[in-house]
SEMARDO-987648 format. One record per residue (C-alpha): residue in one letter; chain; x, y, z. Coordinates in steps of 0.001 Angstrom, whole numbers. Each point is the difference from the previous one (the first is absolute). Layout:
SEMARDO-987648
+--------+--------+---------+---------+---------+
| residu | chaine |    east |   north |      up |
+--------+--------+---------+---------+---------+
|      a |      A |       X |       Y |       Z |
...
+--------+--------+---------+---------+---------+
This chain:
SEMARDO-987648
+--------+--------+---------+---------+---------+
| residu | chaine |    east |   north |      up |
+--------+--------+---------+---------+---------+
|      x |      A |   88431 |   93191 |   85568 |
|      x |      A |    -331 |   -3185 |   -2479 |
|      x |      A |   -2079 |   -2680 |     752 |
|      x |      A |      53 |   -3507 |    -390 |
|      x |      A |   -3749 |   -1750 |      52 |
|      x |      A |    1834 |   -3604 |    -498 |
|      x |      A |    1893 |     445 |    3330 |
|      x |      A |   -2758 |     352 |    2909 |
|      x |      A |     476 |   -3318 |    2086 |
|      x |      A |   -2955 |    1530 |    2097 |
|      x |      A |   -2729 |   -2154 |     972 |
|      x |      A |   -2646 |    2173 |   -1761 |
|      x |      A |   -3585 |   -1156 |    1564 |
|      x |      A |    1336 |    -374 |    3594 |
|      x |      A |    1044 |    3665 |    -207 |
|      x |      A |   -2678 |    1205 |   -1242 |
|      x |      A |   -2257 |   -1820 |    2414 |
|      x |      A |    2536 |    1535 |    2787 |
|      x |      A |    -144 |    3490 |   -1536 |
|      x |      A |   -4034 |     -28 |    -228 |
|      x |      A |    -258 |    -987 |    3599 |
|      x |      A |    3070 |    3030 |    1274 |
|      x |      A |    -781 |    3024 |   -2509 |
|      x |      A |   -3333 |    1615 |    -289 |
|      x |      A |   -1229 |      58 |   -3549 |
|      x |      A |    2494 |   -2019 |    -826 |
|      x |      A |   -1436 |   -2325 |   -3316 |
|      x |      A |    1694 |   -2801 |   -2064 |
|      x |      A |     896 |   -1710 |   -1927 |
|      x |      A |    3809 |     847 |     536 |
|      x |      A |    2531 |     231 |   -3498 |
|      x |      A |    3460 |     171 |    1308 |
|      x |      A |    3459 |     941 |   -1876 |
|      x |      A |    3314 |     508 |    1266 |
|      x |      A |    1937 |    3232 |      15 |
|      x |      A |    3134 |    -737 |   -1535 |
|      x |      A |    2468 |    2627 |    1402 |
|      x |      A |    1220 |    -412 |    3679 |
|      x |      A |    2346 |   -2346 |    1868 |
|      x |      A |   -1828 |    -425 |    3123 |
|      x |      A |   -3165 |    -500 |     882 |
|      x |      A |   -2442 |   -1150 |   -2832 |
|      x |      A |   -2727 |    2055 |   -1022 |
|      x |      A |   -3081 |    -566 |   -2129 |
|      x |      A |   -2621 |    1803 |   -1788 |
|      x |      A |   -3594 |   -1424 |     730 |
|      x |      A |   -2833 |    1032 |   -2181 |
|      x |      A |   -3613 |    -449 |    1369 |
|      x |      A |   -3308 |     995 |   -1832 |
|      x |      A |     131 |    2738 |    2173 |
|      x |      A |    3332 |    1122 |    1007 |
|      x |      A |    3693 |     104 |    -686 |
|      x |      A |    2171 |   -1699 |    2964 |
|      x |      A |    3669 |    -199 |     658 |
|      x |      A |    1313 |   -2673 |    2589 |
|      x |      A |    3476 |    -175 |    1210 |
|      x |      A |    1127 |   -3519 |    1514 |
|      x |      A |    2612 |   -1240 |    1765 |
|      x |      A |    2165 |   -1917 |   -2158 |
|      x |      A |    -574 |   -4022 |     311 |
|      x |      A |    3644 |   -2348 |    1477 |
|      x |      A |    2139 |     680 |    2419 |
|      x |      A |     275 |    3908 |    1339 |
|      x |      A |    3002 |    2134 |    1541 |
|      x |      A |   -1435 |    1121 |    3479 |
|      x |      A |   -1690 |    3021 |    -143 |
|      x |      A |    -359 |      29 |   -3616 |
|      x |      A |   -2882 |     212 |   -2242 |
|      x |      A |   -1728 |    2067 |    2698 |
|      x |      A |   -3153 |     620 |   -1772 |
|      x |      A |   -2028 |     715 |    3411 |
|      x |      A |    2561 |    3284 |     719 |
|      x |      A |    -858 |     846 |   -3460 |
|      x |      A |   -3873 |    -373 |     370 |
|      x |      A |     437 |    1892 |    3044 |
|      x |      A |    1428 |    3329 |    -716 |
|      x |      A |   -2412 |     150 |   -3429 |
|      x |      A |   -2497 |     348 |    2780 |
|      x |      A |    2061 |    2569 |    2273 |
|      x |      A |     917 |    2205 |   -3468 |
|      x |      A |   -4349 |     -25 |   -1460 |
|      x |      A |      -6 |    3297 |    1453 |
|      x |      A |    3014 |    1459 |    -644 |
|      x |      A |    1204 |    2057 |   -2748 |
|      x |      A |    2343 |   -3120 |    -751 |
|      x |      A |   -1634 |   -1413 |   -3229 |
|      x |      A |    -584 |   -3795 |     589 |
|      x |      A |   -2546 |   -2491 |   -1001 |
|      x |      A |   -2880 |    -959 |    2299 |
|      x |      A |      53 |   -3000 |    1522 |
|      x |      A |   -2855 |   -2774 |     100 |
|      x |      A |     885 |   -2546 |    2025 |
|      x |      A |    2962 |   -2047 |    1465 |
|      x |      A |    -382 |   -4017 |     528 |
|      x |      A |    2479 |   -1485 |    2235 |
|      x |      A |   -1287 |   -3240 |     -19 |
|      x |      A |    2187 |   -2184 |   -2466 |
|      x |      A |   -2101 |   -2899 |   -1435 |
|      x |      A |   -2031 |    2856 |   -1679 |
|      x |      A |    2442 |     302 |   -2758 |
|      x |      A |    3167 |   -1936 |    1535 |
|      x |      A |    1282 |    3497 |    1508 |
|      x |      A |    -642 |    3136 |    1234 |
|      x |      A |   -1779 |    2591 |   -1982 |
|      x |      A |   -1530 |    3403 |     -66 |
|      x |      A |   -2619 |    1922 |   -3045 |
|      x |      A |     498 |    3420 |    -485 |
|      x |      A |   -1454 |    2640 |   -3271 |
|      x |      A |    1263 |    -147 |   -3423 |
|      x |      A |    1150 |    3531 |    -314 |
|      x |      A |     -46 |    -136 |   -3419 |
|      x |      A |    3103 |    2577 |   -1660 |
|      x |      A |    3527 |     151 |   -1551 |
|      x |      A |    3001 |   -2135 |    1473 |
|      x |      A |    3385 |     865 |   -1745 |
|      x |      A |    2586 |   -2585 |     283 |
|      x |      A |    2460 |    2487 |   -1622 |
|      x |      A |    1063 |    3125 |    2124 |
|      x |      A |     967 |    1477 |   -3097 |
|      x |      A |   -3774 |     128 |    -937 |
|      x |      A |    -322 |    -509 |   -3471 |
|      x |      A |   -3358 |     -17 |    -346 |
|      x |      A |    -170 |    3509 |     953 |
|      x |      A |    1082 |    3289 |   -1783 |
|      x |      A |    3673 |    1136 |    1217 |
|      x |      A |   -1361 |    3429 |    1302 |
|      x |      A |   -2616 |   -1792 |    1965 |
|      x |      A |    2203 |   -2604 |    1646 |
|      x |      A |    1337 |    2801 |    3038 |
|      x |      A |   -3642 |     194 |    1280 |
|      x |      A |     183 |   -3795 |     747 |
|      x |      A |    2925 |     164 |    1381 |
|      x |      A |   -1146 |    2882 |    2392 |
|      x |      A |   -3309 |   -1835 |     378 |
|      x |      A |    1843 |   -3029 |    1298 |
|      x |      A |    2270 |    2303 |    2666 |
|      x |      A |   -3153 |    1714 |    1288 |
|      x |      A |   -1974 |   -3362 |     839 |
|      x |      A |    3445 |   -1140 |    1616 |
|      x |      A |    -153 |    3202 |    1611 |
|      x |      A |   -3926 |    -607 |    1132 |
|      x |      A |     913 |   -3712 |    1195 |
|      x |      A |    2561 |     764 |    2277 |
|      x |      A |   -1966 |    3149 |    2180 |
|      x |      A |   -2339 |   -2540 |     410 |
|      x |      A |    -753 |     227 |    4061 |
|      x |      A |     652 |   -3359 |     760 |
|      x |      A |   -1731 |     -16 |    3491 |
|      x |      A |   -3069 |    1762 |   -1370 |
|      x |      A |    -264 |   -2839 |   -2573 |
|      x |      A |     561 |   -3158 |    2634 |
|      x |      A |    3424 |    -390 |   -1627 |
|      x |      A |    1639 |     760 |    2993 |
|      x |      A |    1306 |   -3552 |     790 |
|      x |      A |     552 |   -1192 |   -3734 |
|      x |      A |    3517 |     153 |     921 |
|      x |      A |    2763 |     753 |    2413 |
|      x |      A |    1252 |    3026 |     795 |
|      x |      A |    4047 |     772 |    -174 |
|      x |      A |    2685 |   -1483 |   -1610 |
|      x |      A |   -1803 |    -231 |   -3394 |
|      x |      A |    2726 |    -430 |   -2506 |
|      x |      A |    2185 |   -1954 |    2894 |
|      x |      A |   -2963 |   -2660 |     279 |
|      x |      A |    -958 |     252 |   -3800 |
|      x |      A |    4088 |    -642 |    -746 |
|      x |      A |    -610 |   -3121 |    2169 |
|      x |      A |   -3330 |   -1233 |   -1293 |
|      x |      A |    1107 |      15 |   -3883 |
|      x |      A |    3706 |   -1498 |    1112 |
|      x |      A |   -1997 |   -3199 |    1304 |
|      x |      A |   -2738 |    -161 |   -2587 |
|      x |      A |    2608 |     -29 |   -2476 |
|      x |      A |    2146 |   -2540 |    1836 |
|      x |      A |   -2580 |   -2046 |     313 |
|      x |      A |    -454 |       8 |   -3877 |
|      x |      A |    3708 |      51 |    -837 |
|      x |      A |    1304 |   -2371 |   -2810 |
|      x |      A |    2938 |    1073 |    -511 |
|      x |      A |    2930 |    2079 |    1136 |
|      x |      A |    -472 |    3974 |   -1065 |
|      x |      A |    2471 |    1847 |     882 |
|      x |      A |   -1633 |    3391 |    -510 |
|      x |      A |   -2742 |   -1107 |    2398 |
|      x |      A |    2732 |   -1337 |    2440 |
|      x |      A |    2099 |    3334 |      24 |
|      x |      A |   -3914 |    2180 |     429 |
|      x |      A |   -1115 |   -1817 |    3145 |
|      x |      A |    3718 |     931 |    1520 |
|      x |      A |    -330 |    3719 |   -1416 |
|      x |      A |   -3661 |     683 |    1257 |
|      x |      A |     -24 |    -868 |    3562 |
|      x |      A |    2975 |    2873 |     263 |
|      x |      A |   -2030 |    2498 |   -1538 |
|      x |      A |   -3581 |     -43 |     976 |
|      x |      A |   -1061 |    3747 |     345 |
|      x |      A |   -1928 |     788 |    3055 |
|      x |      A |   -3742 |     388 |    -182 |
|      x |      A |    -139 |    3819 |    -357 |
|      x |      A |   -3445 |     183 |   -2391 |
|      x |      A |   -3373 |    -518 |    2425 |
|      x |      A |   -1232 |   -3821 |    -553 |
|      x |      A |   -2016 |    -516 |   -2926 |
|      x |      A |   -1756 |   -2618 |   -1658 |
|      x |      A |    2336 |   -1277 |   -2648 |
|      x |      A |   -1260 |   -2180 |   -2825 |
|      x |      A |    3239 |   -1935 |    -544 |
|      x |      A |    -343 |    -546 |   -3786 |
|      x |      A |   -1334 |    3666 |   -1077 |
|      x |      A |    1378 |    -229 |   -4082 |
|      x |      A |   -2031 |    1080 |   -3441 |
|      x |      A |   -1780 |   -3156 |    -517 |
|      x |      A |   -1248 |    -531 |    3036 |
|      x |      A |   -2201 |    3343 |    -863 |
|      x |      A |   -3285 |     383 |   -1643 |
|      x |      A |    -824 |    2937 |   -1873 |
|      x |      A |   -3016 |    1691 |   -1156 |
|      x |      A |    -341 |    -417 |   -4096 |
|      x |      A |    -308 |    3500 |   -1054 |
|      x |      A |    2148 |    1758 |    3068 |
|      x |      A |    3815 |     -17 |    1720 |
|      x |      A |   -2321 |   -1105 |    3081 |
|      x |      A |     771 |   -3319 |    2120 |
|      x |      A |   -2780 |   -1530 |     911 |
|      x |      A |     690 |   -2806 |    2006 |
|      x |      A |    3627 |   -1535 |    1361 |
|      x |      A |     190 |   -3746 |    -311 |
|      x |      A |    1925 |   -2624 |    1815 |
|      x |      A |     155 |     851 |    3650 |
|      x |      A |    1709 |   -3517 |     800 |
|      x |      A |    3168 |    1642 |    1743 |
|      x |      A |   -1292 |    3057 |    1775 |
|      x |      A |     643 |     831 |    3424 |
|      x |      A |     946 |    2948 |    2324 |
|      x |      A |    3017 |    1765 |    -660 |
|      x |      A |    2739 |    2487 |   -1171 |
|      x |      A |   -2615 |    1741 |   -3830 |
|      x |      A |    3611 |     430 |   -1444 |
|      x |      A |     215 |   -3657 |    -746 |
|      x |      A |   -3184 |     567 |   -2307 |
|      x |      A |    1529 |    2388 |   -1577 |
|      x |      A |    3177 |   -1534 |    -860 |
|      x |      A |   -1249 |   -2945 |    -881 |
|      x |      A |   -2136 |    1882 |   -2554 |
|      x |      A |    3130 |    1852 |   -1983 |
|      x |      A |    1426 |   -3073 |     -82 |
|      x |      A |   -1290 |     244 |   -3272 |
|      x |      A |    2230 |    2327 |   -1345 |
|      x |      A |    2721 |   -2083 |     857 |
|      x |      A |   -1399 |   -3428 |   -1571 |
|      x |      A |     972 |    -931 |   -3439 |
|      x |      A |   -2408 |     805 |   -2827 |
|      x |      A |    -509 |   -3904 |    -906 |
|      x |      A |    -533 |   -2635 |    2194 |
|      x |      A |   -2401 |   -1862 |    1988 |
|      x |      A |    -398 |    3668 |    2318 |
|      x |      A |     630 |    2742 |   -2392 |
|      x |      A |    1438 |    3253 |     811 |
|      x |      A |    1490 |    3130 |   -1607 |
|      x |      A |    3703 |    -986 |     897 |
|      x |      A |    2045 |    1341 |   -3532 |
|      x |      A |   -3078 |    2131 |    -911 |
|      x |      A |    -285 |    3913 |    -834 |
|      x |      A |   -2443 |     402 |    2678 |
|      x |      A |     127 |    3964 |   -1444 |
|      x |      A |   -1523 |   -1359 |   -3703 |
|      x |      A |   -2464 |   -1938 |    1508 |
|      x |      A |   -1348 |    2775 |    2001 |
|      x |      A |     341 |   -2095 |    3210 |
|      x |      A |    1278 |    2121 |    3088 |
|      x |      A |    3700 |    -800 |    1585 |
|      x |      A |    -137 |   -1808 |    3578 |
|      x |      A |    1595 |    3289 |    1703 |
|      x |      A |   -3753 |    1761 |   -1454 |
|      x |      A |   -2057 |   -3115 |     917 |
|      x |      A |    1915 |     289 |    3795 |
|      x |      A |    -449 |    3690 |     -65 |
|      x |      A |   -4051 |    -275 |    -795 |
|      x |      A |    -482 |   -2536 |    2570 |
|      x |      A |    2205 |    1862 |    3139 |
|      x |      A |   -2047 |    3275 |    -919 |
|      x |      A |   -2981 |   -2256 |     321 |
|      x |      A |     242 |    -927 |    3092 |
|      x |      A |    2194 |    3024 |    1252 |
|      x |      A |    3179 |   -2055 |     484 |
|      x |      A |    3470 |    1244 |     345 |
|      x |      A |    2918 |   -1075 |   -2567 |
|      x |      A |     427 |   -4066 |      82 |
|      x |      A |    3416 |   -1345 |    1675 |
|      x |      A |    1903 |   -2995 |    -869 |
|      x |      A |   -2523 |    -440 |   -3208 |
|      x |      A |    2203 |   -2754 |   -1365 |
|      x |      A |    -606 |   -2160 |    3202 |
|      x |      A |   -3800 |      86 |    -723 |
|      x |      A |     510 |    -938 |   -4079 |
|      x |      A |    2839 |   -2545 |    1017 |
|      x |      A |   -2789 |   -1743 |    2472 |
|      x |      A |   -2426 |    -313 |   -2718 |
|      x |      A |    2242 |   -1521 |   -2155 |
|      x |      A |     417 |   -2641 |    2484 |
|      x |      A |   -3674 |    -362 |    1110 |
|      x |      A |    -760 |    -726 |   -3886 |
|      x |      A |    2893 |   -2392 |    -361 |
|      x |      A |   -1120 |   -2123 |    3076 |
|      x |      A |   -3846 |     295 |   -1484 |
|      x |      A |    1708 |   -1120 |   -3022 |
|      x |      A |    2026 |   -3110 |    1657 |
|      x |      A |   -4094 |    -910 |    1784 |
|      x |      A |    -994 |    -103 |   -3710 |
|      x |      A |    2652 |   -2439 |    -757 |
|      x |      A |    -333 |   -1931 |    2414 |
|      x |      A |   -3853 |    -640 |    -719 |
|      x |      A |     333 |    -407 |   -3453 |
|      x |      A |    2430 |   -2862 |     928 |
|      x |      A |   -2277 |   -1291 |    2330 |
|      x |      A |   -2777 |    -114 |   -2483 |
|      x |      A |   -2151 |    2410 |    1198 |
|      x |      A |     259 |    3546 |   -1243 |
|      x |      A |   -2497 |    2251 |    -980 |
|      x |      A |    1349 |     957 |   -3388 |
|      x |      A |    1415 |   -1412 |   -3002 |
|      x |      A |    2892 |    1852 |    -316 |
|      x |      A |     850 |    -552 |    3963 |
|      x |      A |    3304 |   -1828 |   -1120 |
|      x |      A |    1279 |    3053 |   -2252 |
|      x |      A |    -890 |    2398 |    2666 |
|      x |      A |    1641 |   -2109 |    2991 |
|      x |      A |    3137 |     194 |   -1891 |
|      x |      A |     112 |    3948 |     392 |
|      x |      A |    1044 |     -47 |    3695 |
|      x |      A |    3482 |     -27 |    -686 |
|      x |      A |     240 |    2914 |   -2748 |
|      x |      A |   -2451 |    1909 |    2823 |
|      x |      A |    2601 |    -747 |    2596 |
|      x |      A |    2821 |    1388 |   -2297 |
|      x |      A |   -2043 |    3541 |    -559 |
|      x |      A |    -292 |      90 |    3425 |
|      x |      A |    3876 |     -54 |     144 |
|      x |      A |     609 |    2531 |   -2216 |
|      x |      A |   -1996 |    2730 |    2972 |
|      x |      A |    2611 |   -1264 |    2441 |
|      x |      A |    3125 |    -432 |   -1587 |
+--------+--------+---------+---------+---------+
């Protein structure tokens, strides 16, 4: 990620006076920058004499309810320090607001590679199928996680996933509408009527599992921590995993970029029937049914994240600079999402 060390607004010497009195060992004074990428939750870099920091806030203004949720992420860091699920290790989480004007949490700097480009350019073409099958096998990892042995158990609700996700994601983006789209108007009448049953065994599900939301090691195809646990839950693992080869279906420029147009074959990244194939034999699943219901959903989910961006960045209070560009992508989501049910 880039950062920004003129965009902090954190009240430096009252957190590090908090953090000294919360954290063993913990030393200022605190120098704070601001991760540039992300649309959500803002995240900062703080350097001690000591020690390298990263806090995730809640963003300041008004919030959607049940947004922002940066205790649910705090909390299944915790649950997953003992898993073979790579995360960062959490510090501490403050829930008292007139700290830093929200709520917060520190976790490590896992310091490592993040591509924003799932073509990977920065690595040699015959390398760039190891990442790929890196990424399926810590999907893979994530979703046997035993949720009850972890005290996961009631981090959502059981049944109905898609049914009650179709629902959530039709009022969060009503509630951020600004105008008619008609694509989103004609999914949340097609979705409702073709929710699949919840064959696979619950499993936590990240909700935004995608390439740069991955840290890598620097000298290996290796992941070694997943970021950005804002929308995870309980739920049907084949959402993950459509919402990851997405991707392929994205176009190759824009504010998201994908590998829509590209010869996936030249670049020595693996087709999404391979990627699906790696991941089932993973996690000893049978063929997947009604796939294009699962990519069709994630087109919408993305478009009615998309419409929350807009709506903030109208408001005055998103996260990133380019909220307004990205905001506008909800209805060319909506129409992808079209295409898989037309």
């Amino acid at each position: 990620m880039n950062r920004d060390s003129t965009a902090t607004s954190l009240d430096l010497d009252r957190l590090a006076a908090y953090l000294q009195q919360h954290i063993p060992g913990f030393l200022g004074p605190v120098k704070a920058s601001k991760f540039t990428g992300g649309q959500s939750n803002p995240t900062y870099m703080l350097d001690t004499p000591e020690q390298r920091y990263v806090l995730r806030r809640q963003p300041p203004g008004q919030l959607l309810k049940s947004a922002h949720a940066v205790d649910r992420e705090y909390r299944v860091l915790r649950a997953l320090a003992d898993t073979a699920v790579p995360v960062a290790r959490t510090w501490h989480l403050c829930e008292d607001r007139e700290v830093i004007g929200s709520m917060f949490y520190l976790m490590s700097y896992e310091d490592g590679r993040i591509f924003w480009n799932p073509a990977l350019p920065e690595i040699e073409r015959d390398a760039r199928r190891d990442y790929y099958a890196s990424i399926m096998t810590t999907l893979a990892a994530l979703h046997d996680v035993d949720v009850d042995a972890v005290g996961l158990g009631d981090y959502g609700r059981a049944g109905n996933y898609f049914q009650r996700q179709v629902e959530l994601w039709t009022r969060q983006y009503r509630a951020a509408e600004t105008e008619p789209i008609a694509a989103m108007d004609a999914l949340i009448e097609w979705l409702p009527a073709h929710c699949p049953t919840d064959a696979q065994r619950v499993s936590l599900v990240h909700g935004d599992f995608r390439i740069d939301n991955l840290i890598f090691a620097h000298d290996a195809p290796r992941v070694r921590a997943i970021l950005d646990w804002e929308l995870s839950t309980l739920g049907n693992p084949l959402a993950d995993l459509a919402y990851f080869c997405m991707c392929l279906r994205l176009p190759s420029k824009g504010n998201i970029a994908g590998l829509r147009g590209l010869d996936r074959s030249a670049l020595g990244i693996p087709e999404e029937e391979e990627m699906v194939a790696q991941y089932c034999a993973l996690r000893s699943l049978p063929r997947i049914e009604n796939w294009n219901f699962y990519l069709a959903f994630s087109f919408f989910r993305l478009a009615s994240i998309a419409q929350g961006v807009k709506a903030r960045a109208l408001h005055g209070n998103a996260s990133n600079a380019n909220a307004h560009e990205v905001g506008g992508m909800a209805g060319p989501l909506a129409a992808l999402a079209v295409e898989l049910i037309d």
